[in-house]
DRENKOLDO-669909 format. One record per residue (C-alpha): residue number from 1; y, z, x. Coordinates in Angstrom, 1 decimal. Last residue first. Example, Ala and Ser with C-alpha at 12.3 -4.5 7.8 and 13.67 -1.06 7.14 Angstrom:
# residues 2
<pt 2,<-1.1,7.1,13.7>>
<pt 1,<-4.5,7.8,12.3>>
This chain:
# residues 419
<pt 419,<18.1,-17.1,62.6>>
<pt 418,<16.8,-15.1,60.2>>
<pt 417,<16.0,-12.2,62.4>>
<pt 416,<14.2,-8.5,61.5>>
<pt 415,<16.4,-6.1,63.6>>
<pt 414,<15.1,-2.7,64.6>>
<pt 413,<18.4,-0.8,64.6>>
<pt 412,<19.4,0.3,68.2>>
<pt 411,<23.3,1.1,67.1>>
<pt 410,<24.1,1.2,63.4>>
<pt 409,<23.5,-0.9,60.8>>
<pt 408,<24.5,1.2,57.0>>
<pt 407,<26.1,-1.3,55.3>>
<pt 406,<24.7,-4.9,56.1>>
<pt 405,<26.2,-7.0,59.0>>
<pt 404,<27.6,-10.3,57.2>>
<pt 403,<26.9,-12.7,60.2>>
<pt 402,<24.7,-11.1,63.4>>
<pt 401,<25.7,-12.1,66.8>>
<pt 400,<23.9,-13.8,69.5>>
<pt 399,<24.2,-14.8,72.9>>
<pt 398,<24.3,-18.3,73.4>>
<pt 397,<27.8,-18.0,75.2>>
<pt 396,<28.8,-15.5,76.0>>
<pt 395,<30.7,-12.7,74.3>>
<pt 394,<33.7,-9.4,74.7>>
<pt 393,<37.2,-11.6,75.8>>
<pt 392,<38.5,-14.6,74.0>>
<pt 391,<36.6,-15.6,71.2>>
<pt 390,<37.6,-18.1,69.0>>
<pt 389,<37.0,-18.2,65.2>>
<pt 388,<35.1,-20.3,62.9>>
<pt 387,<35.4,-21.0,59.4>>
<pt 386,<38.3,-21.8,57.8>>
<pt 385,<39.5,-22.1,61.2>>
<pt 384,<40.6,-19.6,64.1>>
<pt 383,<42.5,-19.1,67.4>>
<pt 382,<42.1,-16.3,69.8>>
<pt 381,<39.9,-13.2,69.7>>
<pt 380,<39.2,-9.8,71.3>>
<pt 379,<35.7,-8.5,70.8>>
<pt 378,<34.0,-5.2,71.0>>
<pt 377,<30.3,-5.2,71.4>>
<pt 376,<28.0,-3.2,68.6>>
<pt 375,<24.4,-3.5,69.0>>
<pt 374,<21.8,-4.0,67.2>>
<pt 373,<17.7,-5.0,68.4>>
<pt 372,<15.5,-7.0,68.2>>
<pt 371,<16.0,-7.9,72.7>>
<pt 370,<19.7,-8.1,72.0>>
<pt 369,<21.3,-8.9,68.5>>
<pt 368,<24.5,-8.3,68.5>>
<pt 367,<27.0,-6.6,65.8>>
<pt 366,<30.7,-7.7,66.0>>
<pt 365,<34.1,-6.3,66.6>>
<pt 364,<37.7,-6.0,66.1>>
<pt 363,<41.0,-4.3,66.3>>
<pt 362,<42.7,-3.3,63.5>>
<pt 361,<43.0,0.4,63.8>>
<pt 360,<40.8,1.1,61.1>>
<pt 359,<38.2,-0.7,63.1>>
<pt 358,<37.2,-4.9,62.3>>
<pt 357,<34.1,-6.5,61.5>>
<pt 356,<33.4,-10.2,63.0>>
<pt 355,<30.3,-12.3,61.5>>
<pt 354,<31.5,-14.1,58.7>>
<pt 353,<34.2,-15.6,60.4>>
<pt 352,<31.3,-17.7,62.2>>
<pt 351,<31.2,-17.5,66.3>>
<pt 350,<33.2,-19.7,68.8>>
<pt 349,<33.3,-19.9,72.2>>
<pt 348,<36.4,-22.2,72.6>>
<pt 347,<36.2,-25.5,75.2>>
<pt 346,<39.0,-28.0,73.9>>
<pt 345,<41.1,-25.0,72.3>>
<pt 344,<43.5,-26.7,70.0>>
<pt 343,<47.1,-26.0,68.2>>
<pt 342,<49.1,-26.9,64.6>>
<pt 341,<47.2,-30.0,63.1>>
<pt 340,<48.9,-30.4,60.5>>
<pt 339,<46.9,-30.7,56.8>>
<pt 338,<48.7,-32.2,54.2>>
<pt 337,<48.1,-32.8,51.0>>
<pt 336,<50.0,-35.6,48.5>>
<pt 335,<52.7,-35.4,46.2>>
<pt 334,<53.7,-39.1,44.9>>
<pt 333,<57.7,-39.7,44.7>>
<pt 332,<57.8,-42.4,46.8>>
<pt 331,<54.6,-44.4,47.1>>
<pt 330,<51.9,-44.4,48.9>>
<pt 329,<49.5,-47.1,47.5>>
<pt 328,<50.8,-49.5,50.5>>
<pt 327,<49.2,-47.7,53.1>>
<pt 326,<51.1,-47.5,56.0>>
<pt 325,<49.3,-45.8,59.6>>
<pt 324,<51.1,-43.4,62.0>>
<pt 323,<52.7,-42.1,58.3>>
<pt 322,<56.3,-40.1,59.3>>
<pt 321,<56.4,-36.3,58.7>>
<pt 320,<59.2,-33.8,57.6>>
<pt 319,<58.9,-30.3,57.9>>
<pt 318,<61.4,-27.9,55.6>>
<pt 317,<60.8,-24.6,56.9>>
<pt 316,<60.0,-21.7,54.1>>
<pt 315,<61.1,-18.4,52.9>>
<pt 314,<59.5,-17.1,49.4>>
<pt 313,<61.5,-14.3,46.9>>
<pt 312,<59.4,-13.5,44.0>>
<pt 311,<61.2,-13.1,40.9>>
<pt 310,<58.3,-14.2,38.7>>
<pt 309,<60.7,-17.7,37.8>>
<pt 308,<60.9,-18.1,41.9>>
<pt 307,<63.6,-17.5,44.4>>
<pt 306,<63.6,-19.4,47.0>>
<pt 305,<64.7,-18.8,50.5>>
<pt 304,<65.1,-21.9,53.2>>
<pt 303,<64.8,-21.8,57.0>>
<pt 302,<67.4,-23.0,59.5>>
<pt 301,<66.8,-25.8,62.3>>
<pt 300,<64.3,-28.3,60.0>>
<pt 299,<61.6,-29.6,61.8>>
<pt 298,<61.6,-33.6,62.3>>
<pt 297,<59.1,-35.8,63.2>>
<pt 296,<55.6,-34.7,62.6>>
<pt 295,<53.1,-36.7,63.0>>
<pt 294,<50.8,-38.2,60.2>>
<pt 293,<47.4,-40.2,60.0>>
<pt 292,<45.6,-41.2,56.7>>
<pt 291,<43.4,-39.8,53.7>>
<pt 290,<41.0,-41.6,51.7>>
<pt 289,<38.6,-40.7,48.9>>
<pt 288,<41.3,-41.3,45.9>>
<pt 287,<45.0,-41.9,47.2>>
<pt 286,<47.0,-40.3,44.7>>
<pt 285,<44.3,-37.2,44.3>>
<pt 284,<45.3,-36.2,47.9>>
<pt 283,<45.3,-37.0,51.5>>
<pt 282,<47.5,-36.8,54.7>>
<pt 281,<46.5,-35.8,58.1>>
<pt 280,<48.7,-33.7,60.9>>
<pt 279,<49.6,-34.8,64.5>>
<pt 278,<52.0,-32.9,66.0>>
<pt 277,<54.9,-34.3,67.8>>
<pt 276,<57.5,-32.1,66.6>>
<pt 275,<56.0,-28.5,66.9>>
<pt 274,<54.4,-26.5,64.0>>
<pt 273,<53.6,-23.1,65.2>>
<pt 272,<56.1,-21.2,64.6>>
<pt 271,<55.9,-22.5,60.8>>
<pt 270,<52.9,-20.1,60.0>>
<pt 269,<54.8,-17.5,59.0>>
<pt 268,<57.8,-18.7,57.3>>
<pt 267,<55.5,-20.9,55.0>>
<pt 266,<56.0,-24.8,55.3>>
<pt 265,<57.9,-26.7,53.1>>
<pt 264,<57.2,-30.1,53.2>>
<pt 263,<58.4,-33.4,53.4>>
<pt 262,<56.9,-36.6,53.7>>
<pt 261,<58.2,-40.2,55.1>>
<pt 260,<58.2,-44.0,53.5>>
<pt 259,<59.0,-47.3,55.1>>
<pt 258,<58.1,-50.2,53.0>>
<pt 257,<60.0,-48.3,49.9>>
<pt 256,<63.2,-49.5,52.0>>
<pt 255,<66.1,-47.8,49.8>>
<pt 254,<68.4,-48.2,47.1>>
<pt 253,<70.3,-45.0,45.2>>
<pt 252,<72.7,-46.2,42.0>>
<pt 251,<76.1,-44.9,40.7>>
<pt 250,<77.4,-42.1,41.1>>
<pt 249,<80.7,-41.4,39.8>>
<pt 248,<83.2,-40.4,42.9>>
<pt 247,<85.6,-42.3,41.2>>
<pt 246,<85.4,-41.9,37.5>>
<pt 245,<83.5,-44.5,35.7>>
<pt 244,<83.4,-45.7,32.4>>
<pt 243,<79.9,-47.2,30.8>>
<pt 242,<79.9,-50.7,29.9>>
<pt 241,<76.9,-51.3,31.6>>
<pt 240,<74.9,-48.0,32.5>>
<pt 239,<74.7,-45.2,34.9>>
<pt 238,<72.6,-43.2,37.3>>
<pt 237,<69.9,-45.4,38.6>>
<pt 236,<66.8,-44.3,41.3>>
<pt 235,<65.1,-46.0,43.3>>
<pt 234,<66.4,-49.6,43.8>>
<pt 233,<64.5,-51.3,46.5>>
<pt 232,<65.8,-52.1,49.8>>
<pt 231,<68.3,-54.2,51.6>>
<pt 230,<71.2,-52.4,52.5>>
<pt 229,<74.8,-50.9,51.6>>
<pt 228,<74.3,-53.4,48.0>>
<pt 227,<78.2,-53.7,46.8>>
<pt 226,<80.2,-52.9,43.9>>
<pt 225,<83.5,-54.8,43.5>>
<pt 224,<86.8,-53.3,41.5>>
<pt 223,<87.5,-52.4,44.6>>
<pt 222,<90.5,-54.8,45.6>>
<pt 221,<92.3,-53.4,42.2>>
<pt 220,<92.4,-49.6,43.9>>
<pt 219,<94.8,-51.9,46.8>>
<pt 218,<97.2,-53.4,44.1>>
<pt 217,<97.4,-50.1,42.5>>
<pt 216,<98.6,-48.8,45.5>>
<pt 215,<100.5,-51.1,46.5>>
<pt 214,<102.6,-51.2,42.7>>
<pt 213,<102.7,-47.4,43.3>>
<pt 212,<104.8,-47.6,46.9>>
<pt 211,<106.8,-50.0,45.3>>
<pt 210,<107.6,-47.7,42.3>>
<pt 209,<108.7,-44.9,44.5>>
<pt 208,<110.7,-47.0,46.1>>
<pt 207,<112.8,-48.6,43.0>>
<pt 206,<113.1,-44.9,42.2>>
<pt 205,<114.6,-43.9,45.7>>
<pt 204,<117.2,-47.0,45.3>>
<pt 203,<118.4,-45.5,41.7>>
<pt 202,<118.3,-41.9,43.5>>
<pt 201,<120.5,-43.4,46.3>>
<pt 200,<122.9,-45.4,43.9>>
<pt 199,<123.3,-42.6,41.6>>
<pt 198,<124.2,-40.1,44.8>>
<pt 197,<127.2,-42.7,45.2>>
<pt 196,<128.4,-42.1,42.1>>
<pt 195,<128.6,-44.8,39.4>>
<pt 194,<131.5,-44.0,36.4>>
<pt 193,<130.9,-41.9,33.8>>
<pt 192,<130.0,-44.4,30.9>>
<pt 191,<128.1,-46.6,33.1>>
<pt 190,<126.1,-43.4,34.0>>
<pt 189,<125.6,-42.2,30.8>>
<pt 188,<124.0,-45.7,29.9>>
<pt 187,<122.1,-45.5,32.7>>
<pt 186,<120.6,-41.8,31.7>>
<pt 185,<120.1,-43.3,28.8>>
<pt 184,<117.9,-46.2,29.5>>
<pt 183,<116.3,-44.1,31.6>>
<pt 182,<115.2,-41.3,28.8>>
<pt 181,<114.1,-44.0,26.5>>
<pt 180,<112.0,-46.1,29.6>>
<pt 179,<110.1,-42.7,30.0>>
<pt 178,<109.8,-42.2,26.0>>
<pt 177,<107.9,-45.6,26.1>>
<pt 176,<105.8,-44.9,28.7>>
<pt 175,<105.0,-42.0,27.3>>
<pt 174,<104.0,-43.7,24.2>>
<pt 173,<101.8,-46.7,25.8>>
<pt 172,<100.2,-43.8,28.0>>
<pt 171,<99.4,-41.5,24.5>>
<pt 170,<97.7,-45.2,23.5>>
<pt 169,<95.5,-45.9,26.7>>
<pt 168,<94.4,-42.5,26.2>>
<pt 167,<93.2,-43.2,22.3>>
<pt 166,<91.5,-46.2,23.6>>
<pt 165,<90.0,-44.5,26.3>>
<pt 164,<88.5,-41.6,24.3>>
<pt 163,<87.1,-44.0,21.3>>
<pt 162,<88.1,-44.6,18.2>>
<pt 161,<86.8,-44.7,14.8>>
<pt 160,<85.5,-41.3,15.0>>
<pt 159,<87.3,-39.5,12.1>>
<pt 158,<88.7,-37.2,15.2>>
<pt 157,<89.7,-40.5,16.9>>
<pt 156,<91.3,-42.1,14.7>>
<pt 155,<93.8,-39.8,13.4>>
<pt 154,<95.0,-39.6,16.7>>
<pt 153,<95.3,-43.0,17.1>>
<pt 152,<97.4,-43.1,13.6>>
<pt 151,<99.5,-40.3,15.7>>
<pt 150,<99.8,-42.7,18.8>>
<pt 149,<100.9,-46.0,16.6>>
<pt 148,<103.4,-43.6,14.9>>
<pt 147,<104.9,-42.5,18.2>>
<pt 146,<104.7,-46.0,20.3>>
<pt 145,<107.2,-47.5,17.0>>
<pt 144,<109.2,-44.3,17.1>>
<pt 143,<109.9,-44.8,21.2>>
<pt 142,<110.4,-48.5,20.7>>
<pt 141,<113.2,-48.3,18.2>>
<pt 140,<114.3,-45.5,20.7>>
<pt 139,<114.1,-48.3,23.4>>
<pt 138,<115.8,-51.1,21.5>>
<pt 137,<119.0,-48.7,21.0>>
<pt 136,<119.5,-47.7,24.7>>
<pt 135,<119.1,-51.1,25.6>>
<pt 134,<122.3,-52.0,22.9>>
<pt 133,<124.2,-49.2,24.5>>
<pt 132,<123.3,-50.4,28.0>>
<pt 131,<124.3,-53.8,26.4>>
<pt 130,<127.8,-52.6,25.3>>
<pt 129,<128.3,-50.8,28.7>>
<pt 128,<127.8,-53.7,30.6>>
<pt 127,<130.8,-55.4,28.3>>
<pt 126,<132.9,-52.0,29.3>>
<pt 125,<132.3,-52.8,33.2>>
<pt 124,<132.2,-49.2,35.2>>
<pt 123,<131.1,-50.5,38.8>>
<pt 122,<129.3,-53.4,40.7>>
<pt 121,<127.0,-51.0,43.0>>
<pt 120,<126.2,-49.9,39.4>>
<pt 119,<125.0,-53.2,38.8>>
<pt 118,<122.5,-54.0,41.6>>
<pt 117,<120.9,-51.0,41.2>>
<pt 116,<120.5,-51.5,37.7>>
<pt 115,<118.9,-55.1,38.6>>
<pt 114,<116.6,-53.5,40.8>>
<pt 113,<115.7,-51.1,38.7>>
<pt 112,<114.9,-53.4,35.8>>
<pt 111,<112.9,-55.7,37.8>>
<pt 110,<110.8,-53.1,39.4>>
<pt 109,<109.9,-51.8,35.1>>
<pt 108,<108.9,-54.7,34.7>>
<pt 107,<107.1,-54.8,38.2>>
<pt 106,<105.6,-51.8,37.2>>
<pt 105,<104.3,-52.7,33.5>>
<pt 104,<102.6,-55.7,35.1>>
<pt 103,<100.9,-53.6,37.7>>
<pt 102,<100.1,-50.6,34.6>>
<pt 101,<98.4,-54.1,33.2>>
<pt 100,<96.4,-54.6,35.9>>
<pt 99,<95.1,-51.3,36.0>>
<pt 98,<94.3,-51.2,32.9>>
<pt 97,<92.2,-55.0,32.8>>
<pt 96,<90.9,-53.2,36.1>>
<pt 95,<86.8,-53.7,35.0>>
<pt 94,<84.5,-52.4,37.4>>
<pt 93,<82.1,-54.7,39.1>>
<pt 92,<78.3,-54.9,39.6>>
<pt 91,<75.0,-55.5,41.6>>
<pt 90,<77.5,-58.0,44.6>>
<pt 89,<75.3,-58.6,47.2>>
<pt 88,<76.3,-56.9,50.6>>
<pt 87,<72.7,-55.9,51.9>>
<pt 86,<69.9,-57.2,50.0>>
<pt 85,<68.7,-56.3,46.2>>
<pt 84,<65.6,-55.5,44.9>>
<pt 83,<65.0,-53.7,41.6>>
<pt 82,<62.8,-51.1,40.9>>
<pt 81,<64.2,-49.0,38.9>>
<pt 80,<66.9,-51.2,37.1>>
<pt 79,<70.0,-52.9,38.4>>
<pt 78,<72.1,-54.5,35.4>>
<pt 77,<75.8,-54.4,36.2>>
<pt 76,<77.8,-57.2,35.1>>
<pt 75,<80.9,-54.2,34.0>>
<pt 74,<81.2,-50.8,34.6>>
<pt 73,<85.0,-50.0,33.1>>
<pt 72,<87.2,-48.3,35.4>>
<pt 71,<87.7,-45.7,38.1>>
<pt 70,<87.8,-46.2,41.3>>
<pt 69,<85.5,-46.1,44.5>>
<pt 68,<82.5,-45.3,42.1>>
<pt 67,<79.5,-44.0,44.6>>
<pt 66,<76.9,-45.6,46.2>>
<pt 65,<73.3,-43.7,47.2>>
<pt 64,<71.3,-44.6,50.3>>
<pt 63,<68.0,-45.0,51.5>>
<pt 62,<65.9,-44.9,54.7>>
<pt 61,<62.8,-43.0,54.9>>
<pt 60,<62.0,-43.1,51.4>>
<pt 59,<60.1,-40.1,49.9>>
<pt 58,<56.4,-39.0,49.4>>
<pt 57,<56.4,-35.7,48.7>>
<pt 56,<54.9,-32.3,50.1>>
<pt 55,<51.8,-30.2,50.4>>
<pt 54,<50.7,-27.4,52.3>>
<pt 53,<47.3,-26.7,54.8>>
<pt 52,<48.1,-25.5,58.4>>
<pt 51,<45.6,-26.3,61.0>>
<pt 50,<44.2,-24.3,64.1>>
<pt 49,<41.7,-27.2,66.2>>
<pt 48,<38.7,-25.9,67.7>>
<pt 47,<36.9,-28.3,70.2>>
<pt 46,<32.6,-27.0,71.2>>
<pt 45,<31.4,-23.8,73.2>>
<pt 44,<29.1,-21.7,70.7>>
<pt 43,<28.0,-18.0,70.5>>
<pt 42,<24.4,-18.0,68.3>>
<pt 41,<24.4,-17.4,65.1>>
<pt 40,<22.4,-14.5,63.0>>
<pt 39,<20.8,-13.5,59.8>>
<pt 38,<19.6,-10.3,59.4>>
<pt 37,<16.3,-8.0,58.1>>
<pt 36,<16.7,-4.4,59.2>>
<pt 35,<13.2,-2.8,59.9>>
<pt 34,<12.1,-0.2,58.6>>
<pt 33,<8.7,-0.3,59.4>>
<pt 32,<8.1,-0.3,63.4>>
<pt 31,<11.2,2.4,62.8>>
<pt 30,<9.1,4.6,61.3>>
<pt 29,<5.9,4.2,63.6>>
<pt 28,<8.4,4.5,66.8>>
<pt 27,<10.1,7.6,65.0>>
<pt 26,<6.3,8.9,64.3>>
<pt 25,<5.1,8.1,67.7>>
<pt 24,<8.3,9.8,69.4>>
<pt 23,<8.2,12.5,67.2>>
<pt 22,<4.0,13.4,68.1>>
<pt 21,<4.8,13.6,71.9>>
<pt 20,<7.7,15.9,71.0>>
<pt 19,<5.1,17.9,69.1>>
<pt 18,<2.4,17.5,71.7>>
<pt 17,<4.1,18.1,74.7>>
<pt 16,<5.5,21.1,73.1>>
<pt 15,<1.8,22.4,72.0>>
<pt 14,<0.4,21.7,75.6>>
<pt 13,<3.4,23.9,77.3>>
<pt 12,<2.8,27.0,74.4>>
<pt 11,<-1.0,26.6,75.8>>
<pt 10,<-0.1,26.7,79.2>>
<pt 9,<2.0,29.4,78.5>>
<pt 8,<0.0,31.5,76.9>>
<pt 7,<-2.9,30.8,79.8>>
<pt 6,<-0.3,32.7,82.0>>
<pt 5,<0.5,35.7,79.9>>
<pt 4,<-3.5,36.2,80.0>>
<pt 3,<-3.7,35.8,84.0>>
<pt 2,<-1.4,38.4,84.2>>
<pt 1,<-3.1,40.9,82.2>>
């Protein structure tokens, strides 16, 4: 009885041997033939250099723009786009034929004053009085004559026949007019009454006040010049001859087209790493199949936010660069690519973009091959291209990795390389 339990066992044993025995064949025989067929690289050590890709404009690196000093008449000006002038020559004046004339009116009106002064420090005199009286008589004669001119003006100008200066210059002629009216009566009134003393003052003040605006006038006729700041190339021209100028007006922008820089506004995250210094390379439709040498120069301290037509706010760093090379076919105003060189690993393992996969958790991986087989390594990585990226902890080099892992690859997959 024993000896039958025990020959059941030993043939129970044989059968489990043989099953199992008869899985492993059948996994190696189906795995033999499915086969995963992949493409892989092998880990490389070579120079990796991060860039940033924008593009900006071509601008002068040295201009400036001139204002109106006074206001006036442009006159003798004919600067166009593209222009040359040199520092300190004359490109224009402004005409002061007003100006010059309000002078004259002044010192008239100086003379007058100081000859009033002089006779009410004189006292009451009845044949003064009589030409006072006679003053007094000119000057309203004067006031209707200014007032009819002004309202024929007037008339003018809403038909069109006259233009906004002339039709100022006129109201001025007529409140001059009604200025020397009121004065000549107030002096009349005074020879009538007597001179007091506060007369005197005020008649001194006035003869002050109009000094002080003869000297002014004299000083705003001293600018009737415009002047080149610097040799250069006119860029840009605001006015016209014969156009009239307020001060403050702009006028005209010059500057050294021989010396050009770019700038560019660079995303808000990528600009960290743009340092003054780098080297960056410039190219684009305006200069065919070449492209030249930058470096950045200048990185603007506060960042910029845009709003564009779609309502989409976008913060950005103005970066300015300065050609290492000058090609003459750059010219301001052209908008050319750029590509600055941000940082650079000299001895990076690199693998292709294509072949790193990444968890839910946002870390990342790749598939191996080792010995035919997959296998997933964890990876931790540094800088990257367009195409490449660095790897910084998880490969060495010359070992391989598989680019664009199919679905469904798991651990010890038979691999079928395309290397």
């Amino acid at each position: 009885m024993r000896g039958s339990i025990t020959l059941h066992k030993q043939k129970a044993l044989l059968w489990g041997v043989a099953i199992v025995g008869a899985g492993i064949l059948g996994y190696w025989f189906q795995s033999s033939y499915n086969t995963i067929q992949v493409t892989t690289a092998y880990v490389a050590q070579d120079r990796l250099t991060s860039s940033i890709q924008t593009t900006g404009k071509v601008t002068t690196k040295l201009d400036q723009t001139v204002f109106a000093l006074s206001n006036g008449t442009l006159s003798q000006y004919s600067l166009e786009v593209g222009s040359v002038v040199a520092k300190g020559q004359v490109v224009g004046r402004i005409d002061k034929s007003d100006i010059t004339s309000k002078v004259n009116q002044l010192q008239a009106q100086l003379e007058a004053e100081r000859a009033n002064l002089a006779k009410l420090q004189k006292g009451t005199d009845q044949d003064l009085i009589k030409q006072y009286e006679e003053v007094r008589l000119q000057q309203e004669l004067r006031v209707q004559t200014a007032k009819r001119e002004w309202e024929q003006a007037q008339k003018l100008f809403h038909t069109g026949g006259l233009s906004k200066e002339a039709l100022a210059k006129q109201e001025e002629q007529y409140l001059l007019a009604q200025s020397a009216l009121k004065e000549a009566t107030h002096q009349l009134v005074l020879q009538k009454k007597g001179t007091p003393i506060e007369d005197i003052h005020a008649n001194a003040a006035r003869i002050k006040q109009i000094e002080v605006q003869i000297a002014e006038m004299e000083r705003d006729l001293l600018k009737d010049k415009i002047i080149a700041p610097i040799d250069g190339t006119i860029i840009h021209t605001a006015v016209k001859n014969g156009q009239y100028l307020q001060p403050g007006s702009e006028l005209f922008t010059v500057g050294d087209v021989e010396q050009v820089k770019i700038t560019a506004d660079v995303n808000e995250s990528v600009a960290w790493k743009i340092r003054t210094g780098q080297e960056a390379r410039i190219s684009g439709s305006v200069m065919g199949s070449k492209s030249m040498k930058a470096q950045v120069t200048q990185i603007a301290p506060v960042a910029d936010t845009k709003v564009s037509s779609n309502q989409v706010e976008k913060t950005t760093v103005e970066v300015t660069l300065v050609p290492i090379e000058r090609d003459h076919a750059l010219k301001p105003g052209y908008n050319v690519d750029i590509e600055i060189f941000a940082e650079e690993a000299p001895h990076a393992l690199l693998i292709p973009l294509e072949a790193v996969r990444y968890e839910k958790d946002g870390s990342r991986y790749v598939w191996k091959a080792v010995d035919g087989y997959a296998q997933k390594q964890a990876i931790e990585t540094a800088l990257e291209s367009e195409e490449v990226v660095e790897i910084r902890k998880g490969l060495q080099k010359n070992e391989q990795v598989i680019i664009n892992p199919p679905e469904g690859i798991d651990e010890h997959a038979r691999l079928d390389i395309n290397e």
